[in-house]
C-alpha positions as CSV (number, residue, x, y, z in Angstrom):
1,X,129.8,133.0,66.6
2,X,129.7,136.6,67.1
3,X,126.8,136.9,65.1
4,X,125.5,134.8,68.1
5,X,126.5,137.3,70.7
6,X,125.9,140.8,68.7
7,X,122.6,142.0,67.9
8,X,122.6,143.8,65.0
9,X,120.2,145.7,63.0
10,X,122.2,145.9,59.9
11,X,125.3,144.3,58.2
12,X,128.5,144.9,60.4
13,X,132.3,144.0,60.2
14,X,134.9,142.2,62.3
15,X,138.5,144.2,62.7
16,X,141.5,143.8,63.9
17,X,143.4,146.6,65.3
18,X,144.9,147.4,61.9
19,X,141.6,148.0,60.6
20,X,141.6,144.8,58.6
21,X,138.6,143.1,58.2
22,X,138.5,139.4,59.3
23,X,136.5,137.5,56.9
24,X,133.9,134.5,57.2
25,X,135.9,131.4,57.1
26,X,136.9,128.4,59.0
27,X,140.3,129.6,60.2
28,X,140.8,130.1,64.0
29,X,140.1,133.4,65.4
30,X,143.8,134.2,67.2
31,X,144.0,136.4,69.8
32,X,144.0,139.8,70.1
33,X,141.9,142.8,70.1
34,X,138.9,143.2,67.6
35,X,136.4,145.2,66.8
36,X,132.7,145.0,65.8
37,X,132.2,148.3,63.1
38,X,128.3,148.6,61.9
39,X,126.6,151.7,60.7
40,X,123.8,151.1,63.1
41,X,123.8,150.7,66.9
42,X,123.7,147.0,68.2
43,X,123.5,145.2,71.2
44,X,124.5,142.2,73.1
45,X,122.3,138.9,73.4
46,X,120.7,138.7,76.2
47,X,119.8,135.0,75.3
48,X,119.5,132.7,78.3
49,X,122.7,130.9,79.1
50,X,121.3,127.6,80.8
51,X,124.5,126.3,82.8
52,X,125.1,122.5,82.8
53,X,126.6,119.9,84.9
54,X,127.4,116.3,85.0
55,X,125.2,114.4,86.2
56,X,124.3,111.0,85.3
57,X,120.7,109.9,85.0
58,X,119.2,106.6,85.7
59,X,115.2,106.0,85.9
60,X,112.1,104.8,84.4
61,X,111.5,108.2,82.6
62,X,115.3,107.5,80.5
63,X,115.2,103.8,80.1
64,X,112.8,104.1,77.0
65,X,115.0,107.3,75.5
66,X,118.0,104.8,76.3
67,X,117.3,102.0,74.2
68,X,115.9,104.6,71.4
69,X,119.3,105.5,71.4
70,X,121.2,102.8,71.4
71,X,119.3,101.2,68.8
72,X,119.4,103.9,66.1
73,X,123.0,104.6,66.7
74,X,125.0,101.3,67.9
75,X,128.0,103.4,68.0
76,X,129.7,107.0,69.2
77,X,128.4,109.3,66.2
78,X,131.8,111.8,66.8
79,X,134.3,109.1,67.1
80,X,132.2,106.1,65.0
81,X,133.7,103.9,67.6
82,X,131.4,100.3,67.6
83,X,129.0,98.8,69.5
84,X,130.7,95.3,69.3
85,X,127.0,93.5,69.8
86,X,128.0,91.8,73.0
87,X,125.7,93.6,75.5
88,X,128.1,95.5,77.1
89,X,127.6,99.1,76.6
90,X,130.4,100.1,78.7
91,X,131.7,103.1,77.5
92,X,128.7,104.4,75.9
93,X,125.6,106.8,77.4
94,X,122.9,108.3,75.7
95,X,123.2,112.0,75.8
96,X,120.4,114.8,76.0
97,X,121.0,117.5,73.9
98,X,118.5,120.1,75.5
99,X,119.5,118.8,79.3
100,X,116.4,117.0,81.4
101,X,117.1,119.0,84.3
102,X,115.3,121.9,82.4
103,X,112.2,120.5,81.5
104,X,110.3,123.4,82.5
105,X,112.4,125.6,80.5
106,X,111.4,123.3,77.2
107,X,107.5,123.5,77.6
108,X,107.6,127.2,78.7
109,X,108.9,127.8,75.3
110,X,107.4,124.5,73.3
111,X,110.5,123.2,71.8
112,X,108.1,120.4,72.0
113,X,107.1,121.9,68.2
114,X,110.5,120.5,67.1
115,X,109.9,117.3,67.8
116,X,107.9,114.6,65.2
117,X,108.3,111.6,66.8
118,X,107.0,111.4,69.7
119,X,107.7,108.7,72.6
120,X,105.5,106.3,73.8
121,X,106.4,107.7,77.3
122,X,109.0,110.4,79.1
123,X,107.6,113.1,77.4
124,X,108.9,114.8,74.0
125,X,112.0,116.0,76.0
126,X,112.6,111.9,75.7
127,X,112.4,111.7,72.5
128,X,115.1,110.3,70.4
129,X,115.0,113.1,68.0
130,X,116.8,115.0,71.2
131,X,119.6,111.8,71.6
132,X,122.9,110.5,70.7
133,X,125.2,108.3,71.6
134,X,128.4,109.1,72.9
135,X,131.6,107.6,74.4
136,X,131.6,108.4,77.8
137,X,134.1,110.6,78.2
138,X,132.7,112.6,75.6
139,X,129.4,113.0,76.9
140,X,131.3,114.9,80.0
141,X,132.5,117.4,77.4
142,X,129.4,117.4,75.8
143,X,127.3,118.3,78.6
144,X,129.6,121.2,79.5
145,X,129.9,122.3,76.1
146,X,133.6,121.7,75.7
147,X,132.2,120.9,72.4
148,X,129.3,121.0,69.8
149,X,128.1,120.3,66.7
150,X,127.3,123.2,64.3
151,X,124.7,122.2,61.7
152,X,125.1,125.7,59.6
153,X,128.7,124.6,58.8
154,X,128.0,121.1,57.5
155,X,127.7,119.6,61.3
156,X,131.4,120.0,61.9
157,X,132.5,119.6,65.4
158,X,133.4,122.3,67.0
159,X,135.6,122.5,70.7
160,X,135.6,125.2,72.7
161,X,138.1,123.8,74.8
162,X,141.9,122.0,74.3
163,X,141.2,119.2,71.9
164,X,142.3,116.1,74.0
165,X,140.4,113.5,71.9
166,X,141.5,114.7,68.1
167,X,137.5,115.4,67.3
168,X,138.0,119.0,66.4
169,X,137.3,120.2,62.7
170,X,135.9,116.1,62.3
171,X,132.3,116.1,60.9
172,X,129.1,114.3,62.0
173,X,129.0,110.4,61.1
174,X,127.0,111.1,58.2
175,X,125.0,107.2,58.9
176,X,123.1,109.8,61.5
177,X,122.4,111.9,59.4
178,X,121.0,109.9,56.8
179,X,119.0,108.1,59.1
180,X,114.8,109.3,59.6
181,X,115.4,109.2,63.5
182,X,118.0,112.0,63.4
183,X,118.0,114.4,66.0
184,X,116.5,118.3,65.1
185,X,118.6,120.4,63.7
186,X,116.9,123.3,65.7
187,X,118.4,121.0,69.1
188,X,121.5,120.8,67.5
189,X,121.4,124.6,66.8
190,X,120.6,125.5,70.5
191,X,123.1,123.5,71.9
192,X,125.3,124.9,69.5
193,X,124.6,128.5,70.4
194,X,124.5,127.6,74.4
195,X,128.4,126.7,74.3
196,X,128.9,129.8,72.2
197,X,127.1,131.9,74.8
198,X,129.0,129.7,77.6
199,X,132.5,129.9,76.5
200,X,132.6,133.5,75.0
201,X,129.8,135.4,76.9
202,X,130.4,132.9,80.2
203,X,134.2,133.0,79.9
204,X,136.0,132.6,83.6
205,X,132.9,130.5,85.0
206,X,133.9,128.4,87.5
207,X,133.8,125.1,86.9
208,X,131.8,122.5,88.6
209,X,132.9,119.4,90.5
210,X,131.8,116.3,89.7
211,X,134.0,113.7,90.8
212,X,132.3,112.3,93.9
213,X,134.2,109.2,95.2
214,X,131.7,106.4,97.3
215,X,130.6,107.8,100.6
216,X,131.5,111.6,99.9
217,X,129.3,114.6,101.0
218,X,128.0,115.5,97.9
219,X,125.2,118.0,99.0
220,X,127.9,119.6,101.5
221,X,130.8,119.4,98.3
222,X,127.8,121.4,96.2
223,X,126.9,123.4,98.8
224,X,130.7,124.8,99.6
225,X,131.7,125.3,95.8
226,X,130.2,128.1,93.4
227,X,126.9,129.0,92.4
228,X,125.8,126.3,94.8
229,X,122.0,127.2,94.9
230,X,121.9,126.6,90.8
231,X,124.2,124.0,91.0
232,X,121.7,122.1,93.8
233,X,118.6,122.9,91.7
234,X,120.3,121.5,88.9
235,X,121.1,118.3,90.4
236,X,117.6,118.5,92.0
237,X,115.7,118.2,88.7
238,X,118.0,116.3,86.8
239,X,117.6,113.2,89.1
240,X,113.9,114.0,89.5
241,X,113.4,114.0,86.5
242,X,114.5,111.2,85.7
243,X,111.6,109.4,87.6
244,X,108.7,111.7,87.1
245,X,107.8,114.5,84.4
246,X,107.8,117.5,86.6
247,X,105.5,119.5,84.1
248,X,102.4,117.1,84.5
């Protein structure tokens, strides 16, 4: 992780204040003080952190990626909860992993080149090699990066937050990733380094509503908490988008 933060032109340490050096493994970081020591000067990312909100998404642009989803994976691939072939998919959505909302953001830098199977429609953004299937609640987290999937540590899921749902240090259901449809490692890489970059380099952000009960002033809710202007754009081109591809 704070290889994913630090730019460094050579090989650098991690110590504690006791001049210890804190080695590469999968033990929790506790806290404290630490300090990066590396014979050459180095500085931070300045990697775009693309902040995320909930915000469901219904249209004819998703329907396709939907079923993709939901037919290639027939359960939640953290929890390996069931699809119970009833036709109720209550319970489970079909999650982006680069977010809709930033279309633009994809083409201007072709992540379009990780993607081999291409949709018959919605654009390569839509395709299922960018899905999963979730359980609803964890699609919330997943969307704000409460918790990701880390590919370079044999897809082991990693939260960033309290660990309400027992998921933390669990691995990928490994069906996914023996199946030809599986979503890009390079997708699962950015999303990976976007909660990084969110939770370490974005620590204190506020957090965004998104509990709107029937009838509620939405736009005026948006509009009086923070960052409203990226939170409305956001919401903006995440429901667009859902109905039209905004980079024809």
């Amino acid at each position: 992780m704070v290889e994913i933060i630090v730019i460094a032109i050579s090989d650098f340490t991690l110590r504690n204040e006791s001049d210890v050096i804190i080695e590469k493994d999968s033990s929790p970081l506790q806290p404290g003080n630490y300090y990066i020591h590396a014979p050459q000067p180095f500085d931070l990312s300045n990697e775009l952190l693309l902040s995320r909100a909930l915000s469901l998404q219904t249209g004819t642009r998703v329907q396709a990626f939907r079923d993709a989803i939901r037919l290639r994976d027939r359960r939640c691939i953290i929890t390996g909860e069931e699809y119970l072939d009833d036709d109720n998919w209550r319970g489970f959505e079909a999650a982006h992993i680069f977010p809709l909302a930033y279309e633009q953001y994809w083409t201007d830098h072709n992540y379009s080149r990780w993607i081999s199977i291409i949709p018959d429609r919605g654009g390569t953004i839509n395709s299922i090699q960018n899905g999963l299937l979730l359980r609803s609640d964890l699609h919330q987290l997943f969307d704000f990066y409460d918790f990701s999937i880390n590919p370079d540590d044999n897809y082991k899921i990693v939260c960033f937050s309290r660990d309400r749902k027992g998921i933390a240090g669990k691995y990928l259901d490994q069906r996914l990733l023996d199946d030809p449809q599986r979503p890009a490692d390079q997708l699962f890489r950015w999303h990976f380094r976007q909660a990084v970059l969110t939770n370490m380099k974005g620590a204190g952000e506020p957090i965004f509503e998104h509990d709107f009960p029937p009838g509620s002033d939405i736009v005026g809710s948006i509009l009086e908490g923070p960052k409203a202007a990226k939170r409305m754009e956001f919401e903006l081109f995440s429901r667009l988008a859902t109905q039209f591809d905004l980079t024809e």
